[in-house]
C-alpha positions in Angstrom: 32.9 -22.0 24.8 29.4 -20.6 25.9 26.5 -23.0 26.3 23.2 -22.3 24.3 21.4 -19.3 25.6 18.5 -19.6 27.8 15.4 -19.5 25.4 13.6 -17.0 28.2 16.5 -14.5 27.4 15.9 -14.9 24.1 12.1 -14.3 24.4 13.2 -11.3 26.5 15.4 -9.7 24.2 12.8 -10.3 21.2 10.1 -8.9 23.2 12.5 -5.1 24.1 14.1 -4.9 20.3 11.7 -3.1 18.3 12.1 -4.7 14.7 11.4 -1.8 12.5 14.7 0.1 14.5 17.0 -2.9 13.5 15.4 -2.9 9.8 15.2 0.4 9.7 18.9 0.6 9.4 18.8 -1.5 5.7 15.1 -0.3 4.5 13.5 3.2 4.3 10.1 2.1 6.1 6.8 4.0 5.1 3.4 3.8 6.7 1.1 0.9 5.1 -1.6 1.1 7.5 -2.0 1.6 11.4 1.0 -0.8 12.9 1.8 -1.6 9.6 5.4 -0.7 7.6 6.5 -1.6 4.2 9.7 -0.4 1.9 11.8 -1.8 -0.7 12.6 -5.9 0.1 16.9 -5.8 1.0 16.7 -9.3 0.2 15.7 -8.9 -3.9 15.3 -5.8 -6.0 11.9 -4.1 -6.6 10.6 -0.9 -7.7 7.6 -1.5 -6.0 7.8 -2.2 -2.5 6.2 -5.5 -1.2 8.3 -5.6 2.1 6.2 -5.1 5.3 6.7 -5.2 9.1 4.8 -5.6 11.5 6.3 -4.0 14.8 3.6 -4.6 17.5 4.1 -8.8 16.5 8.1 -8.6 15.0 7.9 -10.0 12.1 8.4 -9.3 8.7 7.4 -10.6 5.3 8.2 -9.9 1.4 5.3 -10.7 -0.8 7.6 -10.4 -4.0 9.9 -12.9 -3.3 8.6 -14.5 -0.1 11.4 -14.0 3.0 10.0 -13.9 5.9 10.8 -14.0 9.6 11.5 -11.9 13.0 13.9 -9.7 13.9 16.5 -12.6 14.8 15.7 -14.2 10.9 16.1 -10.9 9.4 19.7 -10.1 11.3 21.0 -13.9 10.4 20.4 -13.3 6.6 21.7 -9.3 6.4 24.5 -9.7 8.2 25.3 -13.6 7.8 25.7 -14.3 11.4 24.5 -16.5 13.5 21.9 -17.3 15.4 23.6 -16.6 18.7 25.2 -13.7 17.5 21.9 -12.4 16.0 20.7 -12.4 20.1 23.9 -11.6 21.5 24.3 -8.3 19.3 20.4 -7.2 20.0 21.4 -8.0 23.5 23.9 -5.8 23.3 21.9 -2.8 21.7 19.7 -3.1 24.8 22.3 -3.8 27.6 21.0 -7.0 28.5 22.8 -9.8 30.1 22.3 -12.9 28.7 22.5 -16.0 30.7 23.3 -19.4 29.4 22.4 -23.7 30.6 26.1 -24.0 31.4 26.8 -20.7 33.0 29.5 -19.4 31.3 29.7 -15.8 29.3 29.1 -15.1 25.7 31.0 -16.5 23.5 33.7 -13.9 22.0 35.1 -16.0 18.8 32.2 -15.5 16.2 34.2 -15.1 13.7 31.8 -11.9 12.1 31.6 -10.8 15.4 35.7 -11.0 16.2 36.3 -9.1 13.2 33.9 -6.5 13.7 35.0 -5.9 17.1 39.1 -5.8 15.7 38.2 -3.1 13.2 36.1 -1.1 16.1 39.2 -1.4 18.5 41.4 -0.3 15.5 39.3 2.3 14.4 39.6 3.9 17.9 43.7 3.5 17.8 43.8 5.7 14.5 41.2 7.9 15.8 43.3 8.5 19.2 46.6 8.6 17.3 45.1 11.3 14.9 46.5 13.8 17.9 49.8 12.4 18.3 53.3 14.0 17.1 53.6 12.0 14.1 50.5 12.8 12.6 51.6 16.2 12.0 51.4 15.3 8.1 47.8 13.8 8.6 46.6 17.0 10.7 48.4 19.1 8.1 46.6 18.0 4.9 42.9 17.9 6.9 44.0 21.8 7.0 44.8 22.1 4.0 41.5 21.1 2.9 39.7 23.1 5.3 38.8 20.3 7.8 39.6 21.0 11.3 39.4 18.6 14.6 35.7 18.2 15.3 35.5 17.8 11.5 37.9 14.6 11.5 36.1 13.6 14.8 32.8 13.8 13.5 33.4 11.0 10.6 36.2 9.1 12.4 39.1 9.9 10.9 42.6 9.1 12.1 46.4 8.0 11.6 47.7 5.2 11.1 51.5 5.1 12.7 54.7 4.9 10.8 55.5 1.9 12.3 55.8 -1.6 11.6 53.4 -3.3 13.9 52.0 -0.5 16.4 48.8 -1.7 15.8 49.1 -5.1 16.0 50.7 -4.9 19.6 47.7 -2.8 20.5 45.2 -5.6 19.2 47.5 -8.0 20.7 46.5 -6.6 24.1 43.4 -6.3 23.7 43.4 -10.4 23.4 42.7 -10.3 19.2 44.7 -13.4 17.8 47.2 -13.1 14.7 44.8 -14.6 12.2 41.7 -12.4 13.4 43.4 -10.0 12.2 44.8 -10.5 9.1 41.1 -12.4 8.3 40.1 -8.2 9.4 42.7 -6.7 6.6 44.0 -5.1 9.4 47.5 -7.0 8.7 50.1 -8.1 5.7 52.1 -11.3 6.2 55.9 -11.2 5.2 59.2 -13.0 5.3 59.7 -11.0 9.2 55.9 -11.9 10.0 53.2 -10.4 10.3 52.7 -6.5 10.2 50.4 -3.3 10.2 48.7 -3.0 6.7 48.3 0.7 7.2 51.4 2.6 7.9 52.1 6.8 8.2 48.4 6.8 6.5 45.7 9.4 7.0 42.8 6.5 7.8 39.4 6.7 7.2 36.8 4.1 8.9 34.6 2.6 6.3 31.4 2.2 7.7 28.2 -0.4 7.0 24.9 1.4 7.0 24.0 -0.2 10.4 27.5 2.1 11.7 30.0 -0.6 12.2 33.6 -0.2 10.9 33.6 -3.1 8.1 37.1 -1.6 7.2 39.2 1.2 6.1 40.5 3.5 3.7 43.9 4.8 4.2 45.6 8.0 2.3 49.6 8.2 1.0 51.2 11.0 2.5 54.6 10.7 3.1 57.3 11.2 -0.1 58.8 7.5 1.2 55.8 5.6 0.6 55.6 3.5 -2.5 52.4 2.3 -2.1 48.9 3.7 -3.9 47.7 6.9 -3.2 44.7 5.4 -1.2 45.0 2.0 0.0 41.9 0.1 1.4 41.1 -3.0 3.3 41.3 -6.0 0.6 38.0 -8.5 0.5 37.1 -10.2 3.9 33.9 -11.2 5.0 32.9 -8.5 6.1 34.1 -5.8 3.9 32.8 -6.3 0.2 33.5 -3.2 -1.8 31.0 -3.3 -4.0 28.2 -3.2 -1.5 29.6 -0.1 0.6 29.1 3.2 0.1 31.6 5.8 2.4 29.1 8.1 4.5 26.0 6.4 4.2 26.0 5.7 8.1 26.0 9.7 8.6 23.9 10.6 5.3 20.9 7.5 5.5 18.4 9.4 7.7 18.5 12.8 5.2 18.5 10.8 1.8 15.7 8.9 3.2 13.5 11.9 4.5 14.6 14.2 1.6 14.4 11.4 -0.8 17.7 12.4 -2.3 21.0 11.0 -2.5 24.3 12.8 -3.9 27.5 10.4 -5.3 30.6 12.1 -4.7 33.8 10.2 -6.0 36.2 10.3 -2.6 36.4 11.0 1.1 37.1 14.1 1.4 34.6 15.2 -1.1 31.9 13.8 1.4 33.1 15.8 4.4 33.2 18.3 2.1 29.6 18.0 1.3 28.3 17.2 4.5 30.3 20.5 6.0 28.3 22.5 3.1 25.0 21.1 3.9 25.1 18.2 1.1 24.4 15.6 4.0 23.0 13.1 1.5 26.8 12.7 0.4 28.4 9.3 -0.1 30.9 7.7 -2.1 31.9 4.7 -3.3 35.3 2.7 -1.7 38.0 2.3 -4.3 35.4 0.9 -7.2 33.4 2.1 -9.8 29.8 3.0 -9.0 28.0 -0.8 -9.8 24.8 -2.9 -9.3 25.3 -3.4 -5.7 25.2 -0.1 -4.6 22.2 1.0 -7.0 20.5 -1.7 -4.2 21.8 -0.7 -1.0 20.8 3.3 -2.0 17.2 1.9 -3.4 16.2 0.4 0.3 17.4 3.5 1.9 15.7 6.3 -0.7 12.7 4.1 -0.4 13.5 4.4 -4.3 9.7 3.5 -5.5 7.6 6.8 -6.4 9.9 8.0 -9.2 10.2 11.7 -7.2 13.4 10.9 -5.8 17.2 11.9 -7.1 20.2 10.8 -7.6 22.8 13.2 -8.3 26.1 11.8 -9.6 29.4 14.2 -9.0 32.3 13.8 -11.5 35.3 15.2 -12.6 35.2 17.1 -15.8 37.8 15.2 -17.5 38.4 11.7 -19.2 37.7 10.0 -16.3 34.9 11.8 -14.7 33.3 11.6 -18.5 33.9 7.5 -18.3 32.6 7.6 -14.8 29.2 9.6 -15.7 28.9 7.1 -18.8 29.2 3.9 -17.0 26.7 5.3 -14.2 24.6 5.9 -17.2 24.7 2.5 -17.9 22.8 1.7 -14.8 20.4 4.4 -14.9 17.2 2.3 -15.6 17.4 0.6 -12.2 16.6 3.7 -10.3 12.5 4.7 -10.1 14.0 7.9 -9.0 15.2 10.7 -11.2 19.1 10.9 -12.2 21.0 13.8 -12.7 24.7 14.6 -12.8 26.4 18.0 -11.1 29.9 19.2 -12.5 31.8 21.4 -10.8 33.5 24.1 -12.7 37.2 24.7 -13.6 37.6 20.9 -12.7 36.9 21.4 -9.3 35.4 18.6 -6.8 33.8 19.4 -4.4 36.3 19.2 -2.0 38.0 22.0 -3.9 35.9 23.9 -4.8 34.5 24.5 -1.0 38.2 25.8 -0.6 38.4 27.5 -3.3 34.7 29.3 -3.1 33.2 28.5 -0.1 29.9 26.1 1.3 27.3 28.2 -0.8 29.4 26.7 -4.1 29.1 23.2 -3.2 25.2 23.6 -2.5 25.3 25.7 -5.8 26.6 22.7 -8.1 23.9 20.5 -6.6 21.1 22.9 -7.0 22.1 23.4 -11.0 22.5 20.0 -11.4 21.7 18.6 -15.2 19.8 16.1 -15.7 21.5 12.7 -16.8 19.9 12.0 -20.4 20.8 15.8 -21.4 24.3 15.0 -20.2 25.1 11.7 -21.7 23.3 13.1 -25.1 25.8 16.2 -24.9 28.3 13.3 -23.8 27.4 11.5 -27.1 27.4 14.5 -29.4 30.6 16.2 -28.7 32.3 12.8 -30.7 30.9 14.1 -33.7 31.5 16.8 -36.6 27.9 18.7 -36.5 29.1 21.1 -38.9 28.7 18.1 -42.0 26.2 16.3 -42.7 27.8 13.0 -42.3 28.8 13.8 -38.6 25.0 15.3 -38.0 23.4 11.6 -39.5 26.0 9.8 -37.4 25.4 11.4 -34.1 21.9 10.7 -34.9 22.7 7.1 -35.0 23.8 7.6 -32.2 21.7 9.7 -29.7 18.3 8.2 -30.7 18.8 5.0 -28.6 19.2 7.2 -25.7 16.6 8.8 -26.0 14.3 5.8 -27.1 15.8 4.3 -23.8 14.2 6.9 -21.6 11.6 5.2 -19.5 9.4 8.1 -18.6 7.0 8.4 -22.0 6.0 11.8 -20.9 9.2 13.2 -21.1 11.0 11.3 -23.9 9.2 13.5 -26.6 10.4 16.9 -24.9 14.1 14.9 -25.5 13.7 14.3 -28.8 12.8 18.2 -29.5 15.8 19.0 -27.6 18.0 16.7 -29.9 16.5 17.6 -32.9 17.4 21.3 -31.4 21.1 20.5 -30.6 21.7 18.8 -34.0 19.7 21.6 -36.1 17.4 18.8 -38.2 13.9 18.9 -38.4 11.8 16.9 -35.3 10.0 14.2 -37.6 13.3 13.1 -39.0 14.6 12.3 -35.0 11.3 11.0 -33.8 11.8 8.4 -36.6 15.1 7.3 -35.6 14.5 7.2 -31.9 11.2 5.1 -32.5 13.8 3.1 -34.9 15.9 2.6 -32.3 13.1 1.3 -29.4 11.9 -1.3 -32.2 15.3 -2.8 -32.5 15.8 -2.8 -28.6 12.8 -4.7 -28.3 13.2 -6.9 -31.0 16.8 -8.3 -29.5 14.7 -8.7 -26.3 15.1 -12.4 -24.8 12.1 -14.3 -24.3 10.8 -14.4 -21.0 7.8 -15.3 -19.6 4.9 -12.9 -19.7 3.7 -10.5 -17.0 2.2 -12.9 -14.1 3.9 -16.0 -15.2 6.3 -17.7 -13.4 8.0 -21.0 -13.5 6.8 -22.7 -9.8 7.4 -26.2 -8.9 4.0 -28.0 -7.9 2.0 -26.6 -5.3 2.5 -30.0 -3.1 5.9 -28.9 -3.5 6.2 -25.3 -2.2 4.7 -23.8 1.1 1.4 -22.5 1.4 0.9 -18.9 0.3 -1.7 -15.9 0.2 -1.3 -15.8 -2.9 -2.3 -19.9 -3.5 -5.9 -18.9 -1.6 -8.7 -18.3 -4.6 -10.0 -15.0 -4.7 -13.9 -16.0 -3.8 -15.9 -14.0 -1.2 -15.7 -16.5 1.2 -12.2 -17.6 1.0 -11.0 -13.4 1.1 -13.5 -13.3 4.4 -11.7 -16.2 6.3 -8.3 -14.5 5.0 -9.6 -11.3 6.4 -10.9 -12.7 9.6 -7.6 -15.2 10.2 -5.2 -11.5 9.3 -7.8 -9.7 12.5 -7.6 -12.2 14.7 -3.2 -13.1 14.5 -2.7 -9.4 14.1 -5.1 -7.7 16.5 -6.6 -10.0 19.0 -6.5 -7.7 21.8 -9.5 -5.7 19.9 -11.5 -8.5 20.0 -12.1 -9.5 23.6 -12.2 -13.7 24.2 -15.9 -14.5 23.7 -15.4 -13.0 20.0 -11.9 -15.0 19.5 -13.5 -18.0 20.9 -16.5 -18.0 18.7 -14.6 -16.8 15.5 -12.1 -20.1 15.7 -15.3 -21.9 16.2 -16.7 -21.5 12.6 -16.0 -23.7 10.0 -13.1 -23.1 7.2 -14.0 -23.8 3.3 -10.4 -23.1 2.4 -8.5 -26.0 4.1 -5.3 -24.2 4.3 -7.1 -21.7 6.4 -8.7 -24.4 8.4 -5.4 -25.7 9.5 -4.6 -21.8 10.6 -7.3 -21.7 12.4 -7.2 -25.3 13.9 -3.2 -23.8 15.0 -4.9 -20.4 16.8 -7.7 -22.6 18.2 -5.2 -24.7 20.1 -2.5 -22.0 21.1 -5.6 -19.1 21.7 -4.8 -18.2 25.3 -1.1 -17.3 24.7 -1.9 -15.7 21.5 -2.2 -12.3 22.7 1.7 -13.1 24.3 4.9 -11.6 23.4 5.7 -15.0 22.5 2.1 -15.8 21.0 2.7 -16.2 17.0 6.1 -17.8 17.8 4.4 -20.8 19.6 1.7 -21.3 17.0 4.4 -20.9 14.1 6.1 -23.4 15.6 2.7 -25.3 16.2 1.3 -25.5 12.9 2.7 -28.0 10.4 6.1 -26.5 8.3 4.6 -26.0 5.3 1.8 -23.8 6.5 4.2 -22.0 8.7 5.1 -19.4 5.8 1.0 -18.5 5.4 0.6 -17.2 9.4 4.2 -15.4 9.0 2.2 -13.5 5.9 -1.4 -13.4 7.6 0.5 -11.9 10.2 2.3 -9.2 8.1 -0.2 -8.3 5.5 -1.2 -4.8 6.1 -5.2 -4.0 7.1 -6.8 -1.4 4.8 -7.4 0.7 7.6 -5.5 3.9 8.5 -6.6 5.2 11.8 -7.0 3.6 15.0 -10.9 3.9 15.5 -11.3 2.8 11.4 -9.2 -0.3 12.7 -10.9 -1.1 15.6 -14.1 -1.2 13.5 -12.7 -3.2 10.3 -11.3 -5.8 13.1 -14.8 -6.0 14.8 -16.3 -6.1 11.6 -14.4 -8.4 9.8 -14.6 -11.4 12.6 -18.0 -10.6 13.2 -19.1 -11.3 9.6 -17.2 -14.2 9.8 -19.2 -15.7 12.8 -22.3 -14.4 12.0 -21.4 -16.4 8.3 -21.4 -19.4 10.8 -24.4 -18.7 12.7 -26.7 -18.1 9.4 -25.4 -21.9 8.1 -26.1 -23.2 11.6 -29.6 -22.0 11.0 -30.0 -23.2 7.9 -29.4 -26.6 9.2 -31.4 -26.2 11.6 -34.3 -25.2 9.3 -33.6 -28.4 7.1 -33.3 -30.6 10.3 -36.7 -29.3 11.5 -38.3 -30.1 8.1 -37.1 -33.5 8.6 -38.8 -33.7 12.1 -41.9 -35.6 12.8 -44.3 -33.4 14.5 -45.4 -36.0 16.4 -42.0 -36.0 17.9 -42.9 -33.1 19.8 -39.3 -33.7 21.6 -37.3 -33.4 19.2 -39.2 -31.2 17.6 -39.4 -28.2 20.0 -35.7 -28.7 20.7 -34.4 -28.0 17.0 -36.9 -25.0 17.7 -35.3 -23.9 21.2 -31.9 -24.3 18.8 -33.4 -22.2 16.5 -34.2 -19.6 18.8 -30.8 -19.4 20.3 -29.3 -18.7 17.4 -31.4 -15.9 16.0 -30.7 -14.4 19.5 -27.0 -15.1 18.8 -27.0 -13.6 15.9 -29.0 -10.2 17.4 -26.5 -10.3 19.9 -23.9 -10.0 17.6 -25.4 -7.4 15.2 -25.6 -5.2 18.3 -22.1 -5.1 19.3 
């Protein structure tokens, strides 16, 4: 078993791993400011984003539910691994050799790790068998559906043997262990042991967004197999079903710059689409559409303006209409926009690009309707609108949808269109829809109102920005400490010397300042804010994580320099004018007669007015 890793590799591959990459592969990051990032927090849902990175210092903070941490933090708590695996994988990214106090290697048996690596050695077997004589049937129905090799190469695809335990002699060699495995889903146990889970299977590698093979999804084709059309790797712990989505390693960089995202409903449907030009495709893995992945595709859309889409695909029959209803049901947790596309003649897309060609798949997308018309189509075709009875009931039952719409500028132009479809007069379904949002708020829970929150005790919890009062003075020492942590390189050492000289009203503050005083020749360091974190006492440790984070208002680099400048100066020159004023109310207090003492408060006095000339004129 490796030793612990030397802390000056770890320092090293902190200071080369840019933090907003590695985030970047959870979180659509926008601009907040010059070195500043923010996007939706992966670690709690928002429709505002309060998540922000700071690059130049690695770190990263969430001022909506409070994580923060570095790029080592942020790995342990996405990915549930450990610390050393956090390093070792970065190190990895970057082709860096770790060393470690005893010598020996890394160590290979993280159990995340192990299994991540069997399902990347496994994924290349399928991939490489994909070629073989036996796949025949697998190459055969890629064919058939218009996908040829560099199409299967492009998103993994493969074949899995029709044999008992290929696979696992393969693994075998490559020194994976019996249990590894089957703690993978890459094996069944039975009364002759242990063999391959997939078997004469057209295999397709199920992918995290980061791009690692979390697991698989494997396709019936021979007349001899009993088993489900598609079969999928069961639950481990690194394959959760309800947080994948199939494609979104390939699609994440186009839904996040075109703000758009397109649910298909299989595999091949998402080749499909990315072969058209859909490449904002994805799908989910053998479940329905749930909670989970409304999360995973809000972080990547950056899903907080309300212009984005999300364009559901479904079959139009019983099951494509359940499908579109219980997405539906969801609806309200997207800022973006929601429509659904149906393809005609039941076709999915898939089909249909056989059947008409790339320009037909783009088509359905383009002409997509949006989901409240659909579901109140949906809702009406149940009813007899040719009597009166059926007309009242479908009332009843449209109105809530449209009383559920969240967008108030839009919800009357629904209510003209379902007075329209139903053929009654507009006041009589503006009164049932506003019906209907007074009896969804009236079952409303309790809950405590907007700003409120149930906190334990301030003594209790860690110090945070937003504990510090909003006076003038307190915001200028906020401003100053945020300058200084985040930008000391602007501000030269005389400046960063006098500014931790001045006295703190806001005690919490002071102790920041007290931690930057005695660590301020390292601060500017790659390993600078991780020595004073470490420094200060724990429960102030969470305020320099935020200082640090907390984006600047200022947007270009000259504007920044400036604001920095500014910000600390006014700080000090705060300072110098109290240092004055005692001196003005010591020399009161002076006997003239004292001419000593006397003419030295005035030399004092002197100094400081040229101090605070001096500073003016920077």
């Amino acid at each position: 078993m490796a030793g612990r890793i030397r802390q000056s590799d770890v320092d090293e591959v902190k200071a080369r791993t840019n933090i907003a990459d590695i985030v970047g592969d959870h979180v659509s990051l926008k601009s907040a400011g010059v070195g500043s990032l923010k996007g939706l927090c992966p670690f709690h849902d928002e429709r505002s984003p309060s998540f922000h990175v700071r690059p130049q210092l690695g770190y990263y903070h969430c001022f909506g539910c409070g994580e923060s941490g570095d790029v080592y933090t942020f790995l342990q708590k996405m990915d549930h691994v450990t610390f050393a695996e956090a390093v070792e994988r970065l190190a990895g990214r970057i082709a860096f050799e770790l060393h470690y106090e005893d010598g020996g290697q890394a160590s290979d048996h993280g159990n995340r790790a192990r299994l991540l690596a069997a399902n990347a050695a496994a994924a290349e077997f399928f991939e490489e068998r994909l070629s073989s004589p036996g796949a025949e049937p697998g190459r055969r129905f890629l064919g058939e559906r218009g996908f040829d090799a560099a199409s299967a190469k492009h998103f993994g695809v493969g074949f899995a043997p029709k044999s008992w335990d290929e696979l696992t002699k393969h693994l075998r060699s490559k020194g994976f262990r019996d249990e590894e495995l089957a703690a993978a889903g890459l094996v069944s146990q039975g009364d002759r042991g242990v063999y391959d889970r997939f078997r004469g299977r057209l295999v397709w590698p199920i992918r995290d967004v980061t791009g690692q093979t979390v697991g698989f999804g494997a396709r019936r084709l021979l007349d001899d197999d009993k088993g489900p059309k598609y079969l999928n790797t069961p639950e481990t712990q690194i394959y959760h079903k309800a947080q994948v989505l199939y494609g979104l390693d390939v699609a994440k960089r186009d839904i996040a710059r075109s703000q758009q995202v397109v649910v298909v409903e299989g595999y091949t449907d998402v080749m499909a689409c990315h072969l058209a030009g859909v490449t904002t495709a994805v799908a989910t893995c053998g479940t329905s559409f749930g909670v989970d992945h409304i999360k995973v595709l809000r972080r990547v859309l950056g899903d907080d303006s309300g212009i984005g889409e999300v364009i559901f695909t479904f079959d139009p029959d019983a099951a494509g209409e359940k499908a579109a209803m219980r997405a539906f049901a969801e609806e309200q947790r997207f800022a973006a926009q929601t429509f659904v596309a149906v393809a005609p003649e039941g076709l999915d897309p898939c089909d249909l690009r056989l059947a008409r060609g790339d320009a037909a798949v783009r088509s359905i997308i383009e002409q997509r309707t949006p989901m409240f018309e659909f579901v109140i189509r949906h809702t009406l075709s149940r009813y007899d609108l040719e009597t009166v009875e059926g007309r009242v009931a479908a009332l009843r039952a449209a109105a809530p949808i449209v009383a559920d719409i969240r967008d108030p500028s839009i919800r009357p132009g629904y209510a003209r269109e379902l007075a329209r479809m139903l053929g009654v007069d507009l006041a009589e379904v503006s009164r049932a829809v506003a019906s209907a949002g007074r009896r969804d708020r009236g079952t409303a829970t309790d809950a405590p109102a907007k700003g409120e929150a149930a906190t334990a005790p301030a003594t209790e919890r860690p110090y945070s920005i937003s504990d510090l009062p909003a006076d003038p003075a307190t915001r200028l020492e906020r401003d100053a400490l945020q300058a200084i942590l985040q930008h000391s390189d602007i501000l030269g050492p005389d400046l960063l010397h006098q500014a931790v000289d001045c006295r703190f009203g806001n005690q919490a503050l002071a102790v920041v300042r007290d931690g930057i005083a005695a660590n301020i020749d390292t601060l500017a360091s790659p390993t600078g804010i991780d020595t004073l974190l470490a420094d200060v006492p724990k429960p102030f440790a969470g305020l320099v994580q935020q200082l640090v984070v907390a984006p600047l208002p200022e947007r270009t680099e000259r504007e920044l320099t400036a604001y920095v400048r500014g910000v600390v100066t006014a700080l000090i020159d705060r300072e110098l004018l109290r240092q004055k004023a005692e001196l003005l109310g010591r020399l009161q207090r002076t006997d003239r007669a004292d001419g000593e003492a006397y003419g030295a408060v005035q030399r004092a006095l002197v100094l400081v007015e040229a101090d605070r000339r001096a500073l003016r004129s920077e």
